[in-house]
N, C-alpha and C positions, 0 to 999 in steps of 0.2 A: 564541641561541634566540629572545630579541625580537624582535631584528630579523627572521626568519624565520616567526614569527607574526603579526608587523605587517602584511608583505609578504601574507600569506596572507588576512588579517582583513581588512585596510581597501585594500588595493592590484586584488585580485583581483575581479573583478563576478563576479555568481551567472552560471548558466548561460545563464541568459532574456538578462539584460542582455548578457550577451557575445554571443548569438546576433546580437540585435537591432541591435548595435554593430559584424554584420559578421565577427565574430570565431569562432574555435571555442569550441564549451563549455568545452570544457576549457584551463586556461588555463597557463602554463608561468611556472615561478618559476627562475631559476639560482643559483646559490653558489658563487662562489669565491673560494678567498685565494692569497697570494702574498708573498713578502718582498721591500720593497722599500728599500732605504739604510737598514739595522738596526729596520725597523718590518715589522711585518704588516701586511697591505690584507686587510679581507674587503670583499668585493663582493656585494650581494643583488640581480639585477633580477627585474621580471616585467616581462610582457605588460598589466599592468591599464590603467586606466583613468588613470592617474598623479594627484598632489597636486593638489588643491582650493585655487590659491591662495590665494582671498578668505578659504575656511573657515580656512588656517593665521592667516592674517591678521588673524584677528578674534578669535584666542586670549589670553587677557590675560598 
């Protein structure tokens, strides 16, 4: 459920910003999982804007 509220909170632009960026308002999140060699894989994409390297980067 984190990870799919992350995706939603910080991954996704408002609708101005996505316009502005080219993109539709509305913006598309996906989720899938899968077994892979006795583990589960969940997978979260979206459409956003993607990670702020510098900002991760300057986390202490």
């Amino acid at each position: 459920m984190h990870l799919v509220r992350n995706a939603m909170d910080h991954g996704l632009e408002a609708p101005e910003e996505r316009l502005a960026a080219g993109k539709a308002s509305q913006g598309l999140l996906a989720l899938s999982a899968y077994h892979d060699s006795g583990s589960i894989v969940i997978e979260i994409k979206d459409d956003g804007r993607g990670i702020n390297r510098k900002k991760v980067c300057k986390k202490p």
